[in-house]
N, C-alpha and C positions, 0 to 999 in steps of 0.2 A: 367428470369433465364439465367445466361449464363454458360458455357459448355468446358469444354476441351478435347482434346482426350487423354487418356493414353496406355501404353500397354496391349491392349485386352480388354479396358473398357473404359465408358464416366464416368467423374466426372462431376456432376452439381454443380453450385455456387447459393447458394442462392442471391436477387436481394441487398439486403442487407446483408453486412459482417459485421455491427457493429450498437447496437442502443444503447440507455441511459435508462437504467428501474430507477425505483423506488428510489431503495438502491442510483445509485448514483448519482442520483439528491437531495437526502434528505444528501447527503453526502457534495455536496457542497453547499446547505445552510445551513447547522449548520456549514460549514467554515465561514460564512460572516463577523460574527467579526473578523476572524483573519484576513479577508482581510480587512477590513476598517483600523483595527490598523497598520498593513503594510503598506496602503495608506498613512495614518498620516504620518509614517514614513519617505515615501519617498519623502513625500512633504517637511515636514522637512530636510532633505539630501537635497535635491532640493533648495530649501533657503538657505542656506548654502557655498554649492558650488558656487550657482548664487552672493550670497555676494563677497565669498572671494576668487575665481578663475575666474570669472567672466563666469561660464560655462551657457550656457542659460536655462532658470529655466525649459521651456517644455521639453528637452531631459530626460531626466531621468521621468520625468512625464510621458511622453510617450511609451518609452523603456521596462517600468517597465511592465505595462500590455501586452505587445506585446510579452516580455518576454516566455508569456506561450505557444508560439508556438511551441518552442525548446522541447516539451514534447513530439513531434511525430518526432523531427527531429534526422534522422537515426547517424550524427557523434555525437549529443551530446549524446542520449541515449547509442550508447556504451562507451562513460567516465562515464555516471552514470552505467552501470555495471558493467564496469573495476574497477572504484574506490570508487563508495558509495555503493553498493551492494557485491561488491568481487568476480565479478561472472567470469570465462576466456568461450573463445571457444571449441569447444569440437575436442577433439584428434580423429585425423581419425579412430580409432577403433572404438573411442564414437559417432562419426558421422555416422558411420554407423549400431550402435544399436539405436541409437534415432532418424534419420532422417524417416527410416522408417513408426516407431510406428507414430511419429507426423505427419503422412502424410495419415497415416489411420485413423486418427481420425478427421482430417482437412477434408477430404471427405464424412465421413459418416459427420457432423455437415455442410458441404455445406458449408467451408470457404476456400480459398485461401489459406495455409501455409505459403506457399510462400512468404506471408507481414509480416510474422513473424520470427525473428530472434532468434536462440535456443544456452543459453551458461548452462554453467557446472559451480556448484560452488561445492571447495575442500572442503567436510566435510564428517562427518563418521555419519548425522543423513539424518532421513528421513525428506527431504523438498523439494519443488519446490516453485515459485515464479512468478506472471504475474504484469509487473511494466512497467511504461512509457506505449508508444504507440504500441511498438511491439515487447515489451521482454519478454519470455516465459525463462525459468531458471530451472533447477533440480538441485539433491547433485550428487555427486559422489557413493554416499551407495544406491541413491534410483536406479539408474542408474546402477547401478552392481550387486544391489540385488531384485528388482523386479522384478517378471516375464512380458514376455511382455503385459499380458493382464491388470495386477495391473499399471504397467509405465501409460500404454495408460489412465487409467481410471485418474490417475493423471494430464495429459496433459490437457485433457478432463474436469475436473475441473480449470485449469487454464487458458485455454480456455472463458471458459463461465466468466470470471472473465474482461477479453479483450471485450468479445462481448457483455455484460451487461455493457460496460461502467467505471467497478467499478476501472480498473487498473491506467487510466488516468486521473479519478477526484480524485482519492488519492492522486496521485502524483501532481497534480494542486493546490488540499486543501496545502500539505506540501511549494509546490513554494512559492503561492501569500501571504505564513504566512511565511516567509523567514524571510522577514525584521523587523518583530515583535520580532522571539527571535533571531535575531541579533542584534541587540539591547540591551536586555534584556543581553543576554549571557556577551557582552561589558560592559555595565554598572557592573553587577558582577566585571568582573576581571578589572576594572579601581580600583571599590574601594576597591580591595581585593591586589592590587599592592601598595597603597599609601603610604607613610612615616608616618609614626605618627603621627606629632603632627599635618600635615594638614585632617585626615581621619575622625575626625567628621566632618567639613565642605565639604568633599566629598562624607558622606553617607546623610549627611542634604541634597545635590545637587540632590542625585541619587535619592534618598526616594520619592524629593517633582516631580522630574520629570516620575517617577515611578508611582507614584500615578496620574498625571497629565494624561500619557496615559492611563494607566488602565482605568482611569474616564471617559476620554470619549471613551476608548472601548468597556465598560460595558454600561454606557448612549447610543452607537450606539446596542448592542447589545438590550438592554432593549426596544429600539423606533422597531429593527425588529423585537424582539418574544414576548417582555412583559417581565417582571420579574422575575413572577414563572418558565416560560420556560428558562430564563436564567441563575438559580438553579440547573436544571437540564442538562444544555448541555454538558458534560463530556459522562453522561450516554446514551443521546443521540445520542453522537455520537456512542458509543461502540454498543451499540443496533443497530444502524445502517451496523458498521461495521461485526456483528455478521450474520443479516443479507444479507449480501450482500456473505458470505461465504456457507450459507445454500442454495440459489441461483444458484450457482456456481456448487453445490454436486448436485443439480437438474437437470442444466445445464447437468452435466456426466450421469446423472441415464437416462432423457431423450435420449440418445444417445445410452443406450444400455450396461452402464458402471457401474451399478449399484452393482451388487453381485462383479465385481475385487475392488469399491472403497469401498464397507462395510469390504471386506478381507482386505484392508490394512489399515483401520480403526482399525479393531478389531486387528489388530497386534499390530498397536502402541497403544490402548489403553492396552493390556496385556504386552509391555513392560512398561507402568509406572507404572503397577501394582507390578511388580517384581523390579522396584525400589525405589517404598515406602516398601517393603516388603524386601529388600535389607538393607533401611535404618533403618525401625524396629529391625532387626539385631543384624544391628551395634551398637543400644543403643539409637542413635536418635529421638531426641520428635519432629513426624511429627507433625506442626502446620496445622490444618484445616483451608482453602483460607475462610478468611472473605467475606459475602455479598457484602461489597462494591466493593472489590476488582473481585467477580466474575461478580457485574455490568458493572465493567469499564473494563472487559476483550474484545477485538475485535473476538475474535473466539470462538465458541461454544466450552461445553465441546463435546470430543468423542461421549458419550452415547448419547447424545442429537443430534448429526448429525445423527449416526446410528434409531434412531427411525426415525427421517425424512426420511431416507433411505428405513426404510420398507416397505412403499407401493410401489413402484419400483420393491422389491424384487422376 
């Protein structure tokens, strides 16, 4: 254990401040295919270059995996909050209503704060966010409207979300599948931009190269799970991700967070209730969420977290 002094108290650190459970390590191998088709990828890009700039074929071969070390590295993770998440710094007023709460809750869980970096994103809903290596993230609603002990239990889930691993094999799974739908995305708008009369020989082109990755994406997929399991891996992942959220809510109840994180469960679940009941209203034919669609959801419903919660309570 190691140990600091604060004013008028010792904080203990636990001997480890991060490990990898379950959730996400089954998180990055159900990414595998999307990283082998990336590979293709970039090997292809690699061929290419090496042909026709004469750039040497292992840089980018190289580059590419090494790539993912940038997911703990402190300048690039704030352009991915600044600019793929939305998120800014928080206004001395707000530094000093969240500096705090994140610092009691960093103590009681025995982690260092300190390694983690705290922004603010402008919205009028309730959410927080744990992304990359050491982004911890709230809105501005939950931050001006929870009480300090709901914020904290919130943290405190996003938290366990860092220190279970799950924040930076998510963001690894999206990296190393980078170049798969960049690709994909390309190809769409090549033959969605073409001239006329050359556009069936440039959907003939995309189709057969379309198919040619898939094929052996699906053929590498197929050699690491089998078949049936690779029917299923949408759903697997989502189950996973669902998982790895119920984790998390444990994560806080363990800590002591239990009865502030059910309170503000139960709130946002009684605000969607007053907005399907809003929209009954107004006339609107709520449509009932298909089964499949609640298979492939990453987050549990409300009710369903709140029962996990119970025994905590």
């Amino acid at each position: 254990m190691i140990y600091e002094h604060g004013p008028g108290r010792r904080v203990y650190y636990t001997a480890h401040q991060r490990r990898v459970d379950i959730t996400a390590l089954g998180q990055l191998a159900l990414a595998l295919p999307a990283f082998l088709t990336s590979a293709l990828v970039v090997l292809l890009v690699s061929t290419v270059l090496d042909g026709c700039l004469g750039l040497p074929f292992w840089i980018p071969v190289v580059l590419w995996p090494a790539s993912g070390a940038l997911v703990f590295h402190r300048p690039t993770e704030d352009l991915l909050a600044r600019y793929l998440l939305g998120l800014r710094r928080p206004m001395p007023r707000e530094a000093a209503r969240l500096e705090p709460v994140w610092r009691e809750v960093t103590a009681i869980a025995g982690i260092d704060g300190a390694q983690y970096q705290l922004w603010v994103e402008e919205s009028d809903d309730l959410n927080a966010y744990a992304a990359a290596g050491h982004i911890v993230g709230v809105t501005r609603f939950a931050l001006e409207q929870l009480p300090s002990g709901q914020l904290a239990a919130v943290l405190a889930h996003e938290l366990g979300h860092h220190t279970g691993g799950h924040a930076w094999s998510s963001l690894l799974s999206q990296w190393y599948g980078l170049p798969g739908r960049a690709l994909w995305r390309a190809l769409r708008a090549m033959a969605r931009s073409v001239v006329t009369p050359a556009r069936c020989a440039v959907y003939l082109a995309v189709g057969v190269l379309l198919l040619a990755i898939g094929g052996l994406a699906s053929t590498a997929a197929a050699v690491l799970y089998g078949l049936p399991l690779l029917l299923v891996l949408p759903y697997l992942s989502a189950a996973v991700g669902r998982r790895a959220e119920l984790r998390a809510d444990r994560h806080a109840a363990a800590l002591g967070f239990a009865p502030n994180l059910a309170e503000v469960m139960e709130a946002m679940h009684a605000n969607e209730v007053k907005a399907r009941q809003a929209l009954a209203v107004g006339g609107e034919r709520l449509e009932r969420e298909s089964t499949p669609a609640r298979l492939l959801s990453t987050h549990p419903d409300l009710p369903t977290r709140l029962h996990h919660l119970r025994r905590y309570l």
